[in-house]
C-alpha positions in Angstrom: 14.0 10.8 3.1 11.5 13.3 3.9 10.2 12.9 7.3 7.4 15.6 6.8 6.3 13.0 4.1 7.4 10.1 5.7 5.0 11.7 8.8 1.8 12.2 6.9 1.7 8.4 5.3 2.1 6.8 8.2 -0.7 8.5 9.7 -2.7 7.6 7.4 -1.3 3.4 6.4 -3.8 2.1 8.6 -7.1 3.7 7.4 -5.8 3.4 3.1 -8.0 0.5 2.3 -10.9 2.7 3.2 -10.0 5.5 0.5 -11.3 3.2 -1.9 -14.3 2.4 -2.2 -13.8 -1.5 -3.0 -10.0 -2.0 -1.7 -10.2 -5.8 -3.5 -11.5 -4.5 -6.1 -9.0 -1.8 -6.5 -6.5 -4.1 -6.5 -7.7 -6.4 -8.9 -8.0 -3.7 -11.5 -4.5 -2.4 -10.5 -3.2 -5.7 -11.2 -5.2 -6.0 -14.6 -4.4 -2.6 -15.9 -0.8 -3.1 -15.5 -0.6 -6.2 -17.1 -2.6 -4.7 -20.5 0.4 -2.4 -20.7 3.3 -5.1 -20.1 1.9 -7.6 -22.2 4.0 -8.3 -25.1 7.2 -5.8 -23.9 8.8 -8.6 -21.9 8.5 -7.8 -18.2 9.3 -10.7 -15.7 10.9 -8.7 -12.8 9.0 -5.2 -11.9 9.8 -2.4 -9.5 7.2 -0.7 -7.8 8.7 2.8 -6.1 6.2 4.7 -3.4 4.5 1.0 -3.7 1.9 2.7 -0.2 0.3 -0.3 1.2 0.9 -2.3 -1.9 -1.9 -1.4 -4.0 0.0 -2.7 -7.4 2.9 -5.0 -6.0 0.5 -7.2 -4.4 -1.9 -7.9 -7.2 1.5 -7.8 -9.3 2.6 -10.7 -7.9 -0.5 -12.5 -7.8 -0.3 -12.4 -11.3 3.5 -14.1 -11.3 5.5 -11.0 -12.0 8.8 -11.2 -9.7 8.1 -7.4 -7.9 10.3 -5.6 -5.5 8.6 -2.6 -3.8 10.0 0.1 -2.5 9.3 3.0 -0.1 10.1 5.5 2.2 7.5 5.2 5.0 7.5 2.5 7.9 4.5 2.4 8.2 3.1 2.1 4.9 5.9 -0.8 4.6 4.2 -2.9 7.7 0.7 -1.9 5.7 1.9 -3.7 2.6 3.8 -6.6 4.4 0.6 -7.7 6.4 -1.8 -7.0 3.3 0.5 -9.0 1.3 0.8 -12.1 4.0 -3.2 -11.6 4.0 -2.9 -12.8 0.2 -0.7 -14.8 0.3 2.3 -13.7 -1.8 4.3 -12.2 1.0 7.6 -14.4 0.0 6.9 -13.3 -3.3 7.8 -9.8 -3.2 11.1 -8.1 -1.9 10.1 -5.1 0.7 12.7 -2.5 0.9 12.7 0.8 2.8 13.9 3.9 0.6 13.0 7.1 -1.0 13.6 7.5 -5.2 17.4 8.9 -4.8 18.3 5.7 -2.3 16.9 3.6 -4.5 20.4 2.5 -7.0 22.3 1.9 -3.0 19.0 -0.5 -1.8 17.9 -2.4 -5.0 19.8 -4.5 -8.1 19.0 -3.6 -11.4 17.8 -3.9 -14.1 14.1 -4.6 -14.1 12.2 -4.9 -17.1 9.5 -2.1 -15.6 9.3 0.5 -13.1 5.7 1.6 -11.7 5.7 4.7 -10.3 1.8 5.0 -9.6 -0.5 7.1 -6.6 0.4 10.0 -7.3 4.1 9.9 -5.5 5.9 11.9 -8.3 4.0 15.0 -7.4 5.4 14.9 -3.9 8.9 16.0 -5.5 8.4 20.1 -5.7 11.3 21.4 -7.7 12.4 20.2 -11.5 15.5 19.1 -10.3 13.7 16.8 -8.3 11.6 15.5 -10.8 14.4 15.2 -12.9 16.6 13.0 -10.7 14.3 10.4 -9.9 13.1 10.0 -13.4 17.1 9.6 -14.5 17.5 7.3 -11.3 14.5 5.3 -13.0 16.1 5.5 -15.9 19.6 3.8 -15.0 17.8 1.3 -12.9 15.5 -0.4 -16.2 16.9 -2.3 -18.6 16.9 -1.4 -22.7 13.9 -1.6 -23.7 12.2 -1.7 -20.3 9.2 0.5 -19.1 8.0 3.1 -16.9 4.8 3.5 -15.6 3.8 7.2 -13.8 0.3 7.4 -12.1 -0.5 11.3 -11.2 -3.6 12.4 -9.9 -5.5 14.3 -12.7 -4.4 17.9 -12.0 -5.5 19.4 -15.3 -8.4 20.8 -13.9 -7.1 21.4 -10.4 -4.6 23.7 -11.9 -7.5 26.0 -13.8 -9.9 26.2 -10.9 -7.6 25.4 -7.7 -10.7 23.8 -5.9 -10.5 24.4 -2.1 -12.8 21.4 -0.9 -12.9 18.4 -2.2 -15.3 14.9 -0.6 -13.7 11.8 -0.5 -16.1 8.8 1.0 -18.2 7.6 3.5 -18.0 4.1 5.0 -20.4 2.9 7.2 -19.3 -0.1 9.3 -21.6 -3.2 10.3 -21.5 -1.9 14.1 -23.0 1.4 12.9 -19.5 3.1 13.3 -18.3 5.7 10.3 -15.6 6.9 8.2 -15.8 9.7 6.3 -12.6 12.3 4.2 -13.0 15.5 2.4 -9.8 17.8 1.8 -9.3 21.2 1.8 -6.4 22.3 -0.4 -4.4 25.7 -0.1 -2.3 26.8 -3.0 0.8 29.0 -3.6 1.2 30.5 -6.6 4.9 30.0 -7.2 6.4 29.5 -9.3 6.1 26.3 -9.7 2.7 26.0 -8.1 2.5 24.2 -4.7 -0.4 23.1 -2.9 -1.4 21.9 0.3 -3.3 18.6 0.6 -4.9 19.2 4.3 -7.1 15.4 4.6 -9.7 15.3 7.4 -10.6 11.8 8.6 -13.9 12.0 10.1 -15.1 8.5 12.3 -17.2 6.9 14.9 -20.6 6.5 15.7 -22.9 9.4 14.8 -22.9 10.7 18.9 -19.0 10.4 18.9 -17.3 11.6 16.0 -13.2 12.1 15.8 -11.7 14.1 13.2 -8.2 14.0 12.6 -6.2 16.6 10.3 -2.9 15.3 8.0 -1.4 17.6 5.7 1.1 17.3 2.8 2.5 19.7 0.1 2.1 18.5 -3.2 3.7 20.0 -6.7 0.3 19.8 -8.9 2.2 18.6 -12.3 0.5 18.2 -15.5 1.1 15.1 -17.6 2.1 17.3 -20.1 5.3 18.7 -18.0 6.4 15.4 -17.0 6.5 14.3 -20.8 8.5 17.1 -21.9 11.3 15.7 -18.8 10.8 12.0 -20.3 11.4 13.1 -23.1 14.4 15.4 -22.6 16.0 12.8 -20.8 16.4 10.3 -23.4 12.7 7.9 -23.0 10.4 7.4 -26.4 7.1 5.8 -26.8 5.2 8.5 -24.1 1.5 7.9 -23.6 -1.1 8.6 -21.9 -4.1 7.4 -20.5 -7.3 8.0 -18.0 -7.1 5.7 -15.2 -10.5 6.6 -13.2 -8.9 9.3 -10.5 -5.4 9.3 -12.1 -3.7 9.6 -15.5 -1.1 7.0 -16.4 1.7 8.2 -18.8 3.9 4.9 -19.9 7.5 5.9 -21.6 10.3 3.0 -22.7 13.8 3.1 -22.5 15.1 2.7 -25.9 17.1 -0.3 -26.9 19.9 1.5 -28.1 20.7 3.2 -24.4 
């Protein structure tokens, strides 16, 4: 597991809800969105890698999928756990700690679908990496089953390599604020790496705290990870727009 990694999201578990800018909401359409692409491919039983603070197992389950989520940071863990219990469907999914290459040693296959959404692929920075997650995926759904990868829409990061980027302002009832922005720093490789440096900003206007997080981040195109689904053996690769991420969807043929 990657304790830089590991470092930087539990930083940040407690203040996640507040990257959105309706947390409910984003889970309702989370839920929703998933279950347009599952309907009709048989998925009962779902696993949800990098699940964060449960932004698609919870709603999953809500909806009466059987969902075990998985992922490598405590504190994200205890995030999802308590925002689970908060809806109610905490005995209903299976929380287990582990990074993709743990995951065959701390979860049964198969499962009819694997969501792999947030953008956690991009956190893995060399193709071999890439690769053995998406063939550990790949023994761990059944024939037939699918996969769902959520990236952040990089197509446009890669041909201007934006420095600053804002993120959102809350303002709380008591006055008290909470605002992000990022500055990223890029390497030119190859492959290309870039540094996600997030700036939480909050407090009331006389007192404001900033705190600085930073993670490195492989910037991958929906067009590279294709090519690897596809080399590997998966059919039936997609692609849509997902408001700040792109969701490809590939299947596991039958016949493996």
């Amino acid at each position: 597991m990657d304790e830089k990694n590991n470092a930087f999201y539990d930083a940040i578990a407690e203040y996640y809800p507040l990257f959105y800018r309706d947390w409910e909401t984003q889970l309702e359409r989370e839920g929703l969105g998933l279950r347009a692409l599952f309907r009709g491919k048989g998925v009962e039983r779902i696993l949800d890698v990098a699940c964060g603070p449960g932004t698609q197992a919870i709603p999953l389950a809500k909806l009466g999928y059987t969902v075990v989520a998985c992922d490598p940071s405590p504190g994200m863990l205890r995030k999802a756990q308590e925002f689970a219990k908060a809806e109610d469907v905490l005995n209903k999914v299976q929380f287990e700690r582990s990074d993709f290459n743990s995951l065959p040693e701390i979860v049964e296959g198969p499962f009819d679908a694997i969501v792999c959404k947030g953008n956690a692929l991009a956190h893995l920075l060399t193709d071999m990496e890439i690769e053995t997650a998406l063939l550990v995926f790949w023994e761990l759904l059944r024939p037939g089953g699918s996969l769902v990868i959520g990236l952040r829409d990089f197509e446009s990061y890669l041909a201007h390599r934006p420095g600053f980027l804002p993120g959102l302002n809350h303002v709380h009832d008591d006055g008290t604020e909470f605002i992000t922005y990022e500055i990223w720093e890029w390497e030119d490789g190859p492959p290309i790496i870039a540094t996600q440096n997030l700036y939480i900003t909050q407090g009331k206007p006389t007192k404001l705290h900033t705190i600085k997080r930073s993670v490195s981040l492989r910037p991958l195109s929906t067009d590279e990870v294709k090519v690897v689904l596809l080399e590997l053996g998966y059919e039936d690769t997609a692609q849509q727009p997902d408001r700040a991420e792109q969701v490809i969807y590939a299947r596991k043929p039958l016949s493996a």
